[in-house]
N, CA, C and O atoms as a printed pandas DataFrame, in Angstrom:
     atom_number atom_name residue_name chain_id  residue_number  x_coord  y_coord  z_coord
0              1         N          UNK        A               1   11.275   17.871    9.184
1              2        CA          UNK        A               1   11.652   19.286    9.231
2              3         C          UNK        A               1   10.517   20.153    8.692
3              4         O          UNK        A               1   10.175   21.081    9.425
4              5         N          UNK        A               2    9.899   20.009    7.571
5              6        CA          UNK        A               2    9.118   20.553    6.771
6              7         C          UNK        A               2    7.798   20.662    8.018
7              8         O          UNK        A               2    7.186   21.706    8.245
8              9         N          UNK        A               3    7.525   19.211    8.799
9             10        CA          UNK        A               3    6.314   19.474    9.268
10            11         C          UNK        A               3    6.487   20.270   10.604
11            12         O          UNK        A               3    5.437   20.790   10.981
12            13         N          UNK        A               4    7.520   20.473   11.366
13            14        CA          UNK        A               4    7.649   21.649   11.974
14            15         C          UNK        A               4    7.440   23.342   11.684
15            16         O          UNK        A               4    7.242   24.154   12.588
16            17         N          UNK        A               5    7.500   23.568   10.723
17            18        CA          UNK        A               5    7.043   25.130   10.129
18            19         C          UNK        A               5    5.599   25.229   10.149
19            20         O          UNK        A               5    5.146   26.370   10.248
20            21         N          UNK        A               6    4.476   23.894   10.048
21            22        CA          UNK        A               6    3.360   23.763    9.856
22            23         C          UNK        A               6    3.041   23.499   12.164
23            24         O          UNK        A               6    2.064   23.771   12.862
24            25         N          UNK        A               7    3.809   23.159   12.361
25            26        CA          UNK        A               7    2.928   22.676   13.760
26            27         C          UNK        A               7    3.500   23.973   14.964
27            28         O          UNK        A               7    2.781   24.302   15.907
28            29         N          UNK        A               8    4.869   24.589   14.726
29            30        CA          UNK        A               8    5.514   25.978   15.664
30            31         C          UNK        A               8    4.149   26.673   15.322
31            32         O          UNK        A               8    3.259   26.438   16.139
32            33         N          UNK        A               9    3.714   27.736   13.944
33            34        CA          UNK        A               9    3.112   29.421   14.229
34            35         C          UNK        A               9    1.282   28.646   15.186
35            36         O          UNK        A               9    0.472   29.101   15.993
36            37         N          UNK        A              10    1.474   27.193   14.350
37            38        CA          UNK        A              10   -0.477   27.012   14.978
38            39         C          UNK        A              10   -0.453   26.546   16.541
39            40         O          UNK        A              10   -1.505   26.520   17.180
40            41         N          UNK        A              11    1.066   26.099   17.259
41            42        CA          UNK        A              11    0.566   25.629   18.850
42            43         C          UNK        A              11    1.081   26.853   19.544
43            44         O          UNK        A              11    0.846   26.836   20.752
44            45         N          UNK        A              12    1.847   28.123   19.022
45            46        CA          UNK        A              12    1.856   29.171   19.230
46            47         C          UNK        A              12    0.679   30.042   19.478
47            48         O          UNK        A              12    0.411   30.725   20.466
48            49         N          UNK        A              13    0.006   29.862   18.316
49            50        CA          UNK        A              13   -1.524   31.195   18.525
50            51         C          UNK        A              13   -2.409   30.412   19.391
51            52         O          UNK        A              13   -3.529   30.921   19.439
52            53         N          UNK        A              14   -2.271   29.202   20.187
53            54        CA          UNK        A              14   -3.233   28.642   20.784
54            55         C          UNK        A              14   -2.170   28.736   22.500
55            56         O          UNK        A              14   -1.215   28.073   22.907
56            57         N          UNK        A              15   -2.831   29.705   22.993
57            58        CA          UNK        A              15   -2.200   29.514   24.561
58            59         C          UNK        A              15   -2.870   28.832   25.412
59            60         O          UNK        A              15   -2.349   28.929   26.523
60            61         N          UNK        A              16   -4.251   27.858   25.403
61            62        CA          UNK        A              16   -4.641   26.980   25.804
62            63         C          UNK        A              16   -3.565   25.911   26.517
63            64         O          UNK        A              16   -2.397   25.978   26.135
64            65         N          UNK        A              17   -3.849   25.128   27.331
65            66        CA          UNK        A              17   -3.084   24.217   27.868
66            67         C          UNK        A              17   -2.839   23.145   26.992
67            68         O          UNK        A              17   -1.765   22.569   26.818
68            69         N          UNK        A              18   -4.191   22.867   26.321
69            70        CA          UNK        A              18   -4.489   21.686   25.283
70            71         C          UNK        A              18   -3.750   22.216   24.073
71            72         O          UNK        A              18   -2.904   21.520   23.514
72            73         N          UNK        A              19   -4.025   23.320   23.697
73            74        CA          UNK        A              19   -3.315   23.632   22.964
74            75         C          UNK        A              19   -1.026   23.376   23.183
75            76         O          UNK        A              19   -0.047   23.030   22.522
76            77         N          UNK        A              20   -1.189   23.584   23.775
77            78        CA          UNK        A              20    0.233   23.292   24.260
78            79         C          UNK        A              20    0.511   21.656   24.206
79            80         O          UNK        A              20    1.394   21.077   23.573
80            81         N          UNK        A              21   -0.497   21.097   25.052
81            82        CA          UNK        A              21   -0.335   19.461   25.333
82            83         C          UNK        A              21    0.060   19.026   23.694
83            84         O          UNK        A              21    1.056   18.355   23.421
84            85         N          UNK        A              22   -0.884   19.523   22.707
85            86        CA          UNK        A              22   -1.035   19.072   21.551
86            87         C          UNK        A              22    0.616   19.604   20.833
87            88         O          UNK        A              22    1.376   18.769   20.344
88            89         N          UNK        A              23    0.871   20.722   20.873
89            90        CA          UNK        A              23    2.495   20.725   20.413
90            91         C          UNK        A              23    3.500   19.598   21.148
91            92         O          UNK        A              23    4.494   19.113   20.609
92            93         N          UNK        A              24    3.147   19.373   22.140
93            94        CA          UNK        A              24    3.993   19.076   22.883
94            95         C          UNK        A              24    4.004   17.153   22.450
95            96         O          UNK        A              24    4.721   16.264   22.911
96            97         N          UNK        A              25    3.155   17.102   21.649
97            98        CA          UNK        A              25    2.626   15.188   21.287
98            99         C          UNK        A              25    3.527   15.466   20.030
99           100         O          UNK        A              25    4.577   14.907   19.713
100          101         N          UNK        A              26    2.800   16.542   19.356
101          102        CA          UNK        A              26    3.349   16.662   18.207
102          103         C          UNK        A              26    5.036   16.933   17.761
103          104         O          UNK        A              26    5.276   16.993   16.555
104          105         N          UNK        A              27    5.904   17.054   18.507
105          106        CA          UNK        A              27    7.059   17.196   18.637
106          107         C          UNK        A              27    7.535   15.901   19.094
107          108         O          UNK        A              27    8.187   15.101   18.423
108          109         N          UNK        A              28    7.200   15.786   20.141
109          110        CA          UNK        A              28    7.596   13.833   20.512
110          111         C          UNK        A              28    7.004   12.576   19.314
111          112         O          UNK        A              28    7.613   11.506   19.329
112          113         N          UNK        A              29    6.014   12.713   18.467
113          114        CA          UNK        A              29    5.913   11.814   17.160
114          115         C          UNK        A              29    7.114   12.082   16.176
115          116         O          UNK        A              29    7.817   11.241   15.616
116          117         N          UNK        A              30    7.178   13.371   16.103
117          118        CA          UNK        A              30    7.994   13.853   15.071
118          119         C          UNK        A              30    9.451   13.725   15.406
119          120         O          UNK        A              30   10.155   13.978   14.428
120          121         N          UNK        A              31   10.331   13.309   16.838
121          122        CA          UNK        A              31   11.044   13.385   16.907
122          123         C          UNK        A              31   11.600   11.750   17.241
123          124         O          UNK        A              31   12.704   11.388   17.650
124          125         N          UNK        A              32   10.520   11.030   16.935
125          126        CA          UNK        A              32   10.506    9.623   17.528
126          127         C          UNK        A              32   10.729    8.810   15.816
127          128         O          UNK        A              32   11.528    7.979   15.385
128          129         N          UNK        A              33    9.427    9.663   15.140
129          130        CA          UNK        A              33    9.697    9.416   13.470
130          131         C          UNK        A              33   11.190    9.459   12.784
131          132         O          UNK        A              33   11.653    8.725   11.911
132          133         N          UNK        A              34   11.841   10.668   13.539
133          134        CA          UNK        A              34   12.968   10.859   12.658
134          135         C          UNK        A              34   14.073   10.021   13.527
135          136         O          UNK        A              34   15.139    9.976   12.913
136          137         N          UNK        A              35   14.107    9.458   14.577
137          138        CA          UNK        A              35   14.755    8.902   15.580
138          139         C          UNK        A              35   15.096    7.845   14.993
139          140         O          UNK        A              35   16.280    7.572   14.795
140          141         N          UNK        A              36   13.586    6.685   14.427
141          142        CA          UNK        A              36   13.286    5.811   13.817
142          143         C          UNK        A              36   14.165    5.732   12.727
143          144         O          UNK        A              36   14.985    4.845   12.495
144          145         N          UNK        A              37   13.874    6.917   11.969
145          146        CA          UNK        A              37   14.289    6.920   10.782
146          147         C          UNK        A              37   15.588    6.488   10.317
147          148         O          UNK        A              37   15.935    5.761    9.386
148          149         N          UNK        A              38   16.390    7.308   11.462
149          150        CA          UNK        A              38   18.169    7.467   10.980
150          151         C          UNK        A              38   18.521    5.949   11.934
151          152         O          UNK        A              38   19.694    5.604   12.080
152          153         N          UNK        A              39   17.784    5.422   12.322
153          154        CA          UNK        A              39   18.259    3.588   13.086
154          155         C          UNK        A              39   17.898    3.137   11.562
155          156         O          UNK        A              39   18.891    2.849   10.892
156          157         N          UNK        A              40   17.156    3.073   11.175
157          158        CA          UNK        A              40   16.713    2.065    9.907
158          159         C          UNK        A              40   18.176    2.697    8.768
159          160         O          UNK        A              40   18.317    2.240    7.634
């Protein structure tokens, strides 16, 4: 949760594609981490 407040305002100010690709990794780790998490 925490690292979402840090990765939304910075793939926001970047309207690049890469910039986007890169939120878009970064949301699928983070949602795979916590996925992980609540199985364990």
């Amino acid at each position: 949760m925490f690292i979402h407040i840090f990765v939304f305002p910075r793939a926001f100010s970047l309207p690049q594609t890469k910039g986007f690709a890169f939120w878009i990794a970064n949301i699928a780790v983070i949602t795979y981490n916590e996925l992980e998490f609540q199985i364990r």
